[in-house]
N, CA, C and O atoms as a DFTB+ gen file, in Angstrom:
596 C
 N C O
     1  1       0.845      -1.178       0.000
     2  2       0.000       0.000       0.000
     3  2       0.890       1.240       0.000
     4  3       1.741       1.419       0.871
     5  1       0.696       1.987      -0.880
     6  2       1.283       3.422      -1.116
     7  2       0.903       4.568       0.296
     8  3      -0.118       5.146       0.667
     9  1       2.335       4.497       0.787
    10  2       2.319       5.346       2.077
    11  2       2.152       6.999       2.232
    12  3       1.989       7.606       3.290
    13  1       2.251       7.656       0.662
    14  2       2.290       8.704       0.238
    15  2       0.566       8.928       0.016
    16  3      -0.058       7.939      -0.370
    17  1      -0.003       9.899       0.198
    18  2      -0.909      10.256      -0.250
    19  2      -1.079      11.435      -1.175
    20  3      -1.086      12.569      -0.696
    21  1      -1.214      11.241      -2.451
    22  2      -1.082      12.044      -3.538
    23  2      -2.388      12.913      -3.759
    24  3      -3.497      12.606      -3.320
    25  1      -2.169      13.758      -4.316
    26  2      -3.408      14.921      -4.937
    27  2      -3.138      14.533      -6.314
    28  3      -2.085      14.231      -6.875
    29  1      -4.778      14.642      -6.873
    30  2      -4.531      14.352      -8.442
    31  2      -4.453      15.059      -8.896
    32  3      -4.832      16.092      -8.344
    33  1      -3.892      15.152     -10.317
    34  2      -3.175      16.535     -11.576
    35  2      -4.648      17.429     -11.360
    36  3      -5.801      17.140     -11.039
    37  1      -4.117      18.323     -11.627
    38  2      -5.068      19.653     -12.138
    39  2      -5.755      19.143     -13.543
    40  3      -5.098      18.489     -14.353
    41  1      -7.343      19.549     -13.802
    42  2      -8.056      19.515     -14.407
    43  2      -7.930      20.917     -15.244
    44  3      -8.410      21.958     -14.795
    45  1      -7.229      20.855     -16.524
    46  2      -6.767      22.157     -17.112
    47  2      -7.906      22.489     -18.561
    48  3      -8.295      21.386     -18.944
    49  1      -8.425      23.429     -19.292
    50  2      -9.053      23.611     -20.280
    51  2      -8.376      23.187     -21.222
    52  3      -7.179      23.054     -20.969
    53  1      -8.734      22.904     -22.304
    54  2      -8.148      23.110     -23.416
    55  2      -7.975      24.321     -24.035
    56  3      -8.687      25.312     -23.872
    57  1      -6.836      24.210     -24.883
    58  2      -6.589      25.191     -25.568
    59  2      -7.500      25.382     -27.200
    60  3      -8.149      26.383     -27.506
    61  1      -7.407      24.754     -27.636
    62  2      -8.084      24.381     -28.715
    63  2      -9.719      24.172     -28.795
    64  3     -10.332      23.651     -27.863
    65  1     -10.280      24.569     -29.842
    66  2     -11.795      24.552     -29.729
    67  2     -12.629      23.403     -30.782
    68  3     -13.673      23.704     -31.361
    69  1     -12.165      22.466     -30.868
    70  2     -13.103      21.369     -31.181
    71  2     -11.872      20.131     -31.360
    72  3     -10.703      20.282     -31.714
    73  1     -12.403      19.205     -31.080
    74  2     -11.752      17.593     -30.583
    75  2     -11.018      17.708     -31.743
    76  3     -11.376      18.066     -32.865
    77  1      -9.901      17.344     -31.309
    78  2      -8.162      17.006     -32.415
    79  2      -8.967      16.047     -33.457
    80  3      -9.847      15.254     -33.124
    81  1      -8.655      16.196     -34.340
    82  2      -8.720      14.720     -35.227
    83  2      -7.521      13.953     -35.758
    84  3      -6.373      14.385     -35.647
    85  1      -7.820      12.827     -36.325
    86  2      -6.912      11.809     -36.585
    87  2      -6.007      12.477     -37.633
    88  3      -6.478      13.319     -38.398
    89  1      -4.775      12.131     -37.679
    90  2      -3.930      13.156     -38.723
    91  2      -3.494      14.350     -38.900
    92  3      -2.938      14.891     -39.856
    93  1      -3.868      14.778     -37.671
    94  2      -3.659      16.352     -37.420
    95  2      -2.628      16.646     -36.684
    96  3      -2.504      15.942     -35.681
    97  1      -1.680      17.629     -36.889
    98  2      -0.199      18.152     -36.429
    99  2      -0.555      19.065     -35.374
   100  3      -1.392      19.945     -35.574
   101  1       0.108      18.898     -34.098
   102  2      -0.193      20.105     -33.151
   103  2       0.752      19.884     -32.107
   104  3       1.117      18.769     -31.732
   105  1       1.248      21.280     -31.517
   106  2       2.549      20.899     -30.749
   107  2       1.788      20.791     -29.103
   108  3       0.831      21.385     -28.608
   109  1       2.514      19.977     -28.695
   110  2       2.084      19.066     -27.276
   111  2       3.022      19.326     -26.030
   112  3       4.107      18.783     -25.820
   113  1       2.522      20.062     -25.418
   114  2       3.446      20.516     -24.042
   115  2       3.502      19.245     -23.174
   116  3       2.670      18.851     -22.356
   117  1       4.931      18.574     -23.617
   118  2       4.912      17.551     -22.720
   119  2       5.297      17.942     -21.139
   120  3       5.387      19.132     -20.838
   121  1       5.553      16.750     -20.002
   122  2       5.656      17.564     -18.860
   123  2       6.848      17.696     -18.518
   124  3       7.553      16.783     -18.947
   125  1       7.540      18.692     -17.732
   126  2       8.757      18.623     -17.715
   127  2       9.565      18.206     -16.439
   128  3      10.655      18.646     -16.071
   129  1       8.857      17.351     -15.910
   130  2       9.162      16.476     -15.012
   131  2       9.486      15.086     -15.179
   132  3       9.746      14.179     -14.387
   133  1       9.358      15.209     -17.033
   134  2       9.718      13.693     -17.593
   135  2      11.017      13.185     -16.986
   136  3      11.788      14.035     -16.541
   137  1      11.362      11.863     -16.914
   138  2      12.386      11.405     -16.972
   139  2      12.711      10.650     -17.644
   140  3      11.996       9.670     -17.854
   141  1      14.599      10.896     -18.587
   142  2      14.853      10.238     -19.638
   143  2      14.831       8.600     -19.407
   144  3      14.880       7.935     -18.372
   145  1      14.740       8.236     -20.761
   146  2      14.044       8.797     -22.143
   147  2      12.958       9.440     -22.583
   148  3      12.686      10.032     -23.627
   149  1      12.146       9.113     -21.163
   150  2      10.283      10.051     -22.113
   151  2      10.361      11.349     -22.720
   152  3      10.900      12.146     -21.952
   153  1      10.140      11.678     -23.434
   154  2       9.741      13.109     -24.043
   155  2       9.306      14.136     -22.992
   156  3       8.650      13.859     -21.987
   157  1       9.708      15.252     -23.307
   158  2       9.653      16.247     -22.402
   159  2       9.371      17.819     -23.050
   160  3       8.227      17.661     -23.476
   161  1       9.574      18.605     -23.230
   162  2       9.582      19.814     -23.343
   163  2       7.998      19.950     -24.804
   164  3       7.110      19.142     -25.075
   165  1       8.262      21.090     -25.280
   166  2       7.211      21.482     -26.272
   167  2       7.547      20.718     -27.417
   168  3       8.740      20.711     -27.719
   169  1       6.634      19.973     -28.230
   170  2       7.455      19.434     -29.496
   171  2       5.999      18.998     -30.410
   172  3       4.980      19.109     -29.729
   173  1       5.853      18.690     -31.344
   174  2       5.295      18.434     -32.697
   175  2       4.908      16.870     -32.070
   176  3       5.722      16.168     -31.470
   177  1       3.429      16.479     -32.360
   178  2       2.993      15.254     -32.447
   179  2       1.599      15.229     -33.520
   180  3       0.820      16.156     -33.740
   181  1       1.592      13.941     -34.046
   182  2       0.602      13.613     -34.684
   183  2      -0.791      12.687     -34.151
   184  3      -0.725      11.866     -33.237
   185  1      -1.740      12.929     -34.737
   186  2      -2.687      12.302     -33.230
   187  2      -2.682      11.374     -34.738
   188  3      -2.517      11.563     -35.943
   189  1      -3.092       9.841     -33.414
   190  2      -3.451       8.820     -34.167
   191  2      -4.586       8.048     -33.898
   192  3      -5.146       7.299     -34.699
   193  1      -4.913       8.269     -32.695
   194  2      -6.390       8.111     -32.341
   195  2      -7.262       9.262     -33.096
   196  3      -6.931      10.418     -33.361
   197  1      -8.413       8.614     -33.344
   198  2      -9.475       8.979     -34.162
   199  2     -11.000       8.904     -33.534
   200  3     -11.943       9.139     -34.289
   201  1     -11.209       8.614     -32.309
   202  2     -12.479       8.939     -31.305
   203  2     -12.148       9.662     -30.315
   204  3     -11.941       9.171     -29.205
   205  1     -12.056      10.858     -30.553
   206  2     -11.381      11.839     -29.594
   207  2     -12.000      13.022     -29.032
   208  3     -12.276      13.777     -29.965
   209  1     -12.365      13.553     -27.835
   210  2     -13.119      14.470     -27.255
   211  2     -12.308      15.607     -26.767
   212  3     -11.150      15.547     -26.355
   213  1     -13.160      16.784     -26.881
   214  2     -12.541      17.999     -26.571
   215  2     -11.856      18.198     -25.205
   216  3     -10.945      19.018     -25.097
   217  1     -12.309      17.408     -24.086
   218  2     -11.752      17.191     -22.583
   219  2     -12.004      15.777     -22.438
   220  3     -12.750      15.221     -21.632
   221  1     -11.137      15.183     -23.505
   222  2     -10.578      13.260     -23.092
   223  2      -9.002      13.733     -23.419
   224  3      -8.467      14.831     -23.572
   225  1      -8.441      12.081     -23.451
   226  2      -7.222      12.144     -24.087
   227  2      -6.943      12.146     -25.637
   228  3      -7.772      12.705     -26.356
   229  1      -6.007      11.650     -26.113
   230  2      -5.361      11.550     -27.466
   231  2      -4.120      10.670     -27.379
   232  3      -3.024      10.708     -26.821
   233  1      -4.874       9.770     -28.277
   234  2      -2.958       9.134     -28.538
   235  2      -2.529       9.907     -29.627
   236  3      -3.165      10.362     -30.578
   237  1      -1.144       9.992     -29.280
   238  2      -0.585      10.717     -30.469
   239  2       1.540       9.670     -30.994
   240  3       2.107       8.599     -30.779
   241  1       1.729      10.616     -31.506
   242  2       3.101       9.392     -32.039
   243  2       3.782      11.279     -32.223
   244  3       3.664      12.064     -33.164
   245  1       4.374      11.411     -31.063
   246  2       5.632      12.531     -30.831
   247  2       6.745      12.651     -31.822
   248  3       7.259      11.549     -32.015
   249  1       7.109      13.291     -32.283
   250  2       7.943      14.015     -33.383
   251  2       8.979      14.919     -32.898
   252  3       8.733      15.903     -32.200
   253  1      10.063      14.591     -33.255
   254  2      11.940      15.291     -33.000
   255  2      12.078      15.573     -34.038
   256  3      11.643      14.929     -34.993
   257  1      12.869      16.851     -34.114
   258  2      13.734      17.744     -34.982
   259  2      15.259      16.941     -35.425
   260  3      15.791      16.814     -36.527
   261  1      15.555      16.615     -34.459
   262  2      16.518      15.719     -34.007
   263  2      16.815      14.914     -34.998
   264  3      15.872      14.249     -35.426
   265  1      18.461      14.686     -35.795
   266  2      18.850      13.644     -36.335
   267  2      18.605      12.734     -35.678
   268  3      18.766      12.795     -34.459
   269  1      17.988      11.252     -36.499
   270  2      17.687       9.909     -36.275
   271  2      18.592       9.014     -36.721
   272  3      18.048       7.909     -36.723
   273  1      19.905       8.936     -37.168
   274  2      20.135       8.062     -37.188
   275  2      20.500       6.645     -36.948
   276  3      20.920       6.402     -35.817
   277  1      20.412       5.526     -37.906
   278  2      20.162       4.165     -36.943
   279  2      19.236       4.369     -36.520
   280  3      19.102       3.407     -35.764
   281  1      17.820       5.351     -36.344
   282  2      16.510       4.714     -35.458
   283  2      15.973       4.529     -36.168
   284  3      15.890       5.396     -37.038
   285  1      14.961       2.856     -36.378
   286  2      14.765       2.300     -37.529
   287  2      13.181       2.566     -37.226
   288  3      12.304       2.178     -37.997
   289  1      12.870       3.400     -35.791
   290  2      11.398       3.662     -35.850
   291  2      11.037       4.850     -35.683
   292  3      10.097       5.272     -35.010
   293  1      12.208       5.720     -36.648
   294  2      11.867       7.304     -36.851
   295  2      11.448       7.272     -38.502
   296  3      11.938       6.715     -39.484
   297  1      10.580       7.937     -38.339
   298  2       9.524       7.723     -39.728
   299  2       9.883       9.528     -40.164
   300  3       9.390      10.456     -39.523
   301  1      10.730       9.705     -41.244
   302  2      10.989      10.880     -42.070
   303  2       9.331      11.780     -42.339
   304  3       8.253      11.252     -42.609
   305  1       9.521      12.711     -42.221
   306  2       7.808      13.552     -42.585
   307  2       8.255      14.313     -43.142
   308  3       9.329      14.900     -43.009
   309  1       7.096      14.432     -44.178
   310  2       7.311      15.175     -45.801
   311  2       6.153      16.632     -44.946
   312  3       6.433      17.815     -45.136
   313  1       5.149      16.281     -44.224
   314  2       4.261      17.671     -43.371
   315  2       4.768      17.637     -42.418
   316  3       4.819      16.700     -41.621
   317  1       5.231      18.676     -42.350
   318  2       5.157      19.431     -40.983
   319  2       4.491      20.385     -40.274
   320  3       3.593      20.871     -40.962
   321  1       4.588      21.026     -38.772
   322  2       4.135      21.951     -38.434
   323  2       4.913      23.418     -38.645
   324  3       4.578      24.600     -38.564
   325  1       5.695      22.950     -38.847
   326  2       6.744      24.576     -38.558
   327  2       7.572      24.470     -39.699
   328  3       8.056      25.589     -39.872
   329  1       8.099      23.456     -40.820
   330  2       8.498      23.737     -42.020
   331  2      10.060      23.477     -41.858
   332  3      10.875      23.981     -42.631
   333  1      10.433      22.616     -40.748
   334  2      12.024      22.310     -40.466
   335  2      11.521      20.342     -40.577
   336  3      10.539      19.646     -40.319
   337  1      12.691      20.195     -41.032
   338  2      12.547      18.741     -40.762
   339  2      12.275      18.090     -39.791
   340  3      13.036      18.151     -38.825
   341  1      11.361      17.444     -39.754
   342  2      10.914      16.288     -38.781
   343  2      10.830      14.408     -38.427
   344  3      10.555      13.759     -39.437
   345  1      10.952      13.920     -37.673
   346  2      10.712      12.742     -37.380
   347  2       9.777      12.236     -36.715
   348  3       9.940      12.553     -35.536
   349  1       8.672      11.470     -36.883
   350  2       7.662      10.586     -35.803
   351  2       8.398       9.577     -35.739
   352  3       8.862       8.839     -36.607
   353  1       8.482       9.601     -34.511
   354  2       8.836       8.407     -33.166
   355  2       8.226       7.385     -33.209
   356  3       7.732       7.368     -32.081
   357  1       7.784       6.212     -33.861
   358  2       7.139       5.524     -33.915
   359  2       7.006       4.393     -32.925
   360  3       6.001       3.709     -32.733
   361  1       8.313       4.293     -32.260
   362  2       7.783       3.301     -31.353
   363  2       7.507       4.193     -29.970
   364  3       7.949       3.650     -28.958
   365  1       6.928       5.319     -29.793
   366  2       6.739       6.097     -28.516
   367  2       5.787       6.841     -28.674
   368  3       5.734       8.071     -28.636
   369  1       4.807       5.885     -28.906
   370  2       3.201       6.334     -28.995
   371  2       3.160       7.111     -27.539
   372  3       4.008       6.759     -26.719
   373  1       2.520       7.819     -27.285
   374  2       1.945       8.674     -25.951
   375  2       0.024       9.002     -25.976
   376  3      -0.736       9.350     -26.879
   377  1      -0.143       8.744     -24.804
   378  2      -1.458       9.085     -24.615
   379  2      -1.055      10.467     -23.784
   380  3      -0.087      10.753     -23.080
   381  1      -2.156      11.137     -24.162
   382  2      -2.046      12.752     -22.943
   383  2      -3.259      13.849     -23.400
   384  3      -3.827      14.084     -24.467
   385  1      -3.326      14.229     -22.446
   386  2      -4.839      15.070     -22.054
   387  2      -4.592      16.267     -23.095
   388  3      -3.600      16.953     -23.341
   389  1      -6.085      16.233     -23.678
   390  2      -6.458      17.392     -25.127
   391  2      -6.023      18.585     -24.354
   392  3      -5.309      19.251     -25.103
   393  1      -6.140      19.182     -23.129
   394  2      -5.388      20.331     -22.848
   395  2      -3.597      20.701     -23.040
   396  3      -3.047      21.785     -22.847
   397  1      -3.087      19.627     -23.400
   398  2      -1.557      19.469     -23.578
   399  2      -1.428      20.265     -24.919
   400  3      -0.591      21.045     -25.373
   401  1      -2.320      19.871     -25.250
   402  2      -1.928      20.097     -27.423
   403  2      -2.584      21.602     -27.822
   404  3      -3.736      22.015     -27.682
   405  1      -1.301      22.295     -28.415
   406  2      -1.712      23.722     -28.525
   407  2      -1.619      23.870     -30.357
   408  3      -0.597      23.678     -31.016
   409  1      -3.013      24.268     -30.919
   410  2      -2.708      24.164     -32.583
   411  2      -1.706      25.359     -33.122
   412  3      -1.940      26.513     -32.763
   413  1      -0.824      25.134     -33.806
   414  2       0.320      26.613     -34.411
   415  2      -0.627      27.551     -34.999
   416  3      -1.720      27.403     -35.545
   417  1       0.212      28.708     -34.692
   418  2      -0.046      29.770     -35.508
   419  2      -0.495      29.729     -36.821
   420  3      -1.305      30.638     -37.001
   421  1      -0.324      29.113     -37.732
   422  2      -0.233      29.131     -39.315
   423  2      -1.739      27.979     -39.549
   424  3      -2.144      27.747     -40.688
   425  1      -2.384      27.394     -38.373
   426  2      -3.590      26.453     -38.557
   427  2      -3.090      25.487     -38.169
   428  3      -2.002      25.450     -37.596
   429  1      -4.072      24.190     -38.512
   430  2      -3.636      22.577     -37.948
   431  2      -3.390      22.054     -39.072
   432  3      -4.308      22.077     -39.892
   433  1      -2.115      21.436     -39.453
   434  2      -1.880      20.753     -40.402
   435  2      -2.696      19.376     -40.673
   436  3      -3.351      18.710     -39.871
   437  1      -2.549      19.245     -41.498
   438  2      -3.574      17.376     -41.303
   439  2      -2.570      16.677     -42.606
   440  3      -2.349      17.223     -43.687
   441  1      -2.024      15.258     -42.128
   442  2      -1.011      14.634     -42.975
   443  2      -1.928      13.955     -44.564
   444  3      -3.138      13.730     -44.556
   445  1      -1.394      13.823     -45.294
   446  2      -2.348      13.137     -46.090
   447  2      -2.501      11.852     -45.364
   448  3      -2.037      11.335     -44.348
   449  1      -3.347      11.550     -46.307
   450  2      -3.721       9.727     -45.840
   451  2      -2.535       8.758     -46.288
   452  3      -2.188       7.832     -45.555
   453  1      -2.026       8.963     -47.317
   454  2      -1.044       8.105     -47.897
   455  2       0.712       8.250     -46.774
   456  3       1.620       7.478     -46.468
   457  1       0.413       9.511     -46.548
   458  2       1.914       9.546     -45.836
   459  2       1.295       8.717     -44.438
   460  3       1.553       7.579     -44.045
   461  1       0.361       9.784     -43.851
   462  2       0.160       8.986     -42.731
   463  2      -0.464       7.026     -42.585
   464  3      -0.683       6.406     -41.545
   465  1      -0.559       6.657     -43.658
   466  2      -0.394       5.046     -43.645
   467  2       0.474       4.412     -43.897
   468  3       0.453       3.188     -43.772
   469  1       1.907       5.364     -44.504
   470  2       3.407       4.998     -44.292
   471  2       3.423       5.109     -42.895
   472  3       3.282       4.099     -42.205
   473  1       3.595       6.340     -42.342
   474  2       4.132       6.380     -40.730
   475  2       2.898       5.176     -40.111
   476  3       3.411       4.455     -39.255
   477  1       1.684       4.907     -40.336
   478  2       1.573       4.059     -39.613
   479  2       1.466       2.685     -39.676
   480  3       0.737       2.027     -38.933
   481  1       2.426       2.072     -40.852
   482  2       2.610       0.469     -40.772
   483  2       4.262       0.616     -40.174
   484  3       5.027      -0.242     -39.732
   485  1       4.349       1.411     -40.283
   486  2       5.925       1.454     -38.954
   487  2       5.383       1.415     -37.816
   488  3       5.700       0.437     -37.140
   489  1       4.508       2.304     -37.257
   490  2       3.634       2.175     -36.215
   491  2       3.254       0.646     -35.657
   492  3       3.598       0.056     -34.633
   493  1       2.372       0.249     -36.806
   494  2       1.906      -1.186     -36.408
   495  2       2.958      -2.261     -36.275
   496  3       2.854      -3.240     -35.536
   497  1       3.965      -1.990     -37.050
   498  2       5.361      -3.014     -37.350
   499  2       6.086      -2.863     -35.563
   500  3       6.806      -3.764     -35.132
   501  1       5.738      -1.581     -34.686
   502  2       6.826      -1.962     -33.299
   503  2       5.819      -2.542     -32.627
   504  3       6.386      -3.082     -31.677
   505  1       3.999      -2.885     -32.496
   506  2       3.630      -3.119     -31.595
   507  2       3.787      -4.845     -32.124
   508  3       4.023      -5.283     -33.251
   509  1       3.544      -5.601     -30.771
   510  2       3.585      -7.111     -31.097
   511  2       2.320      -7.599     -31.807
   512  3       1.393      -6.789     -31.801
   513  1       2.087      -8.889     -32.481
   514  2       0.905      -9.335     -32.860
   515  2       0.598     -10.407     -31.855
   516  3       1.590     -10.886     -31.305
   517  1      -0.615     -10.898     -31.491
   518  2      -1.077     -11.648     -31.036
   519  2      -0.668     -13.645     -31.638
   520  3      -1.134     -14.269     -32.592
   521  1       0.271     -14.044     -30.652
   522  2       0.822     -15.460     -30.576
   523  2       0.077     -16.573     -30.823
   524  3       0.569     -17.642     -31.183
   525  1      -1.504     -16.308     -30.587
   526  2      -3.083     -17.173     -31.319
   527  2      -3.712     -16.195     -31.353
   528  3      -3.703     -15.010     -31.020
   529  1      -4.920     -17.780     -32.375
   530  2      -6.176     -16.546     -32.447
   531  2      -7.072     -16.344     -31.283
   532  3      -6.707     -16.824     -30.210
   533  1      -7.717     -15.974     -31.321
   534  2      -8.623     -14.987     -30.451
   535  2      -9.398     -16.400     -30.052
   536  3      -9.647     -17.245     -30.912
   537  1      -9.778     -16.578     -28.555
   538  2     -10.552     -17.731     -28.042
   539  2     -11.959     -17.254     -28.312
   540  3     -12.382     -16.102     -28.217
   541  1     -12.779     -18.640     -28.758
   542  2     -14.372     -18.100     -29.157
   543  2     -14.924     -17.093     -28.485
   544  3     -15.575     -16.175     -28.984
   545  1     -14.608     -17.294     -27.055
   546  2     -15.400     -16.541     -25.855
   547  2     -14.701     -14.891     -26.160
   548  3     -15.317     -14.040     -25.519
   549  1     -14.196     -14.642     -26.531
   550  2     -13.177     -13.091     -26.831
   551  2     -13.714     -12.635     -28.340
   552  3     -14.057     -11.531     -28.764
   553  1     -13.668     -13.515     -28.768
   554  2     -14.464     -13.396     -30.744
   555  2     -12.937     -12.469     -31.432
   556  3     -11.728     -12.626     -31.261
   557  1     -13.563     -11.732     -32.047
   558  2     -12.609     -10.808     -33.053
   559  2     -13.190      -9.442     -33.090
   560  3     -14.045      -9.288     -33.962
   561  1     -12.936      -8.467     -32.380
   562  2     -13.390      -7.116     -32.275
   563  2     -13.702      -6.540     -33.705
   564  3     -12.861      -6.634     -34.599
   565  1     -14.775      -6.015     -33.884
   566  2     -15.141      -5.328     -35.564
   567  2     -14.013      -4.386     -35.843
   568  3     -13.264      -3.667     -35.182
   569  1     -14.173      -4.642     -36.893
   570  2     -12.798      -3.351     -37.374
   571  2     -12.892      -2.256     -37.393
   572  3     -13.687      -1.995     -38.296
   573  1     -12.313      -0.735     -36.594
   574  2     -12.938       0.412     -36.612
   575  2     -13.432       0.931     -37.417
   576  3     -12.691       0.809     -38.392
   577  1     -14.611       1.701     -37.780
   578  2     -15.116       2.436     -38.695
   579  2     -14.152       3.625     -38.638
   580  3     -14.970       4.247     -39.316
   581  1     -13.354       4.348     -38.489
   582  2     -12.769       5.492     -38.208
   583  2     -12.976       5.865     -39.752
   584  3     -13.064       5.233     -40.805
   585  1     -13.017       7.553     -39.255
   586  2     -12.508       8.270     -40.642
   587  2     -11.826       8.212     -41.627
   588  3     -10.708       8.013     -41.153
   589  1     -11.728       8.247     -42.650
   590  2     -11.355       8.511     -43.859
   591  2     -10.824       9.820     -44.074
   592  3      -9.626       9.896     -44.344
   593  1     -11.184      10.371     -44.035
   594  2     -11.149      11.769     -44.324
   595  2      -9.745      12.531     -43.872
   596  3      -9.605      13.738     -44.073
């Protein structure tokens, strides 16, 4: 049993005025209490969740300026937010609260579909696949309807 008794995070607004969507560029005030390796400071992420509410979370796949080399799960981006070269992090998906993510000055970028289904079979390529199939009693979850668009 945890001998500390904690207060939970602050309940903060968002910055932004209608739910992120899937494919959309927006820089994400990570916290700066991270400790390495996690991501930390202000930086460029792409949301990859696609059922997303104006005060829920967001998964998103975090993006460095940062030479990658040798990282075989930094995915090169042809869009950016700010017009300097970028990388998505692909194996360092992050979940974090829609108040984190602030849209740039210049609007919200949105990736095409074709780039963003490059960055995300790199995506799908770091998570593991399932070792069997699915027991009757579990079935096979329907496949998301998510956006297109």
């Amino acid at each position: 049993m945890n001998a500390h008794v904690q207060e939970p995070p602050p309940k903060i607004a968002p910055q932004v005025t209608a739910a992120p969507g899937i494919r959309q560029l927006y820089w994400c005030d990570f916290p700066q209490d991270a400790q390495l390796p996690e991501f930390w400071k202000r930086r460029p992420v792409i949301v990859l969740s696609f059922k997303n509410t104006l005060h829920g979370a967001v998964t998103v796949v975090p993006c460095s300026t940062a030479a990658q080399p040798g990282n075989k799960w930094a995915f090169p981006l042809q869009t950016t937010i700010d017009g300097r070269a970028a990388f998505a992090i692909c194996d360092k998906l992050t979940t974090v609260a829609v108040s984190r993510l602030i849209p740039d000055k210049g609007g919200i970028p949105r990736m095409p579909v074709g780039e963003f289904d490059d960055m995300l079979r790199l995506v799908l390529a770091w998570l593991p696949v399932p070792s069997t199939p699915p027991s009757p009693a579990q079935g096979v979850p329907p496949a998301p309807a998510g956006p297109v668009a």
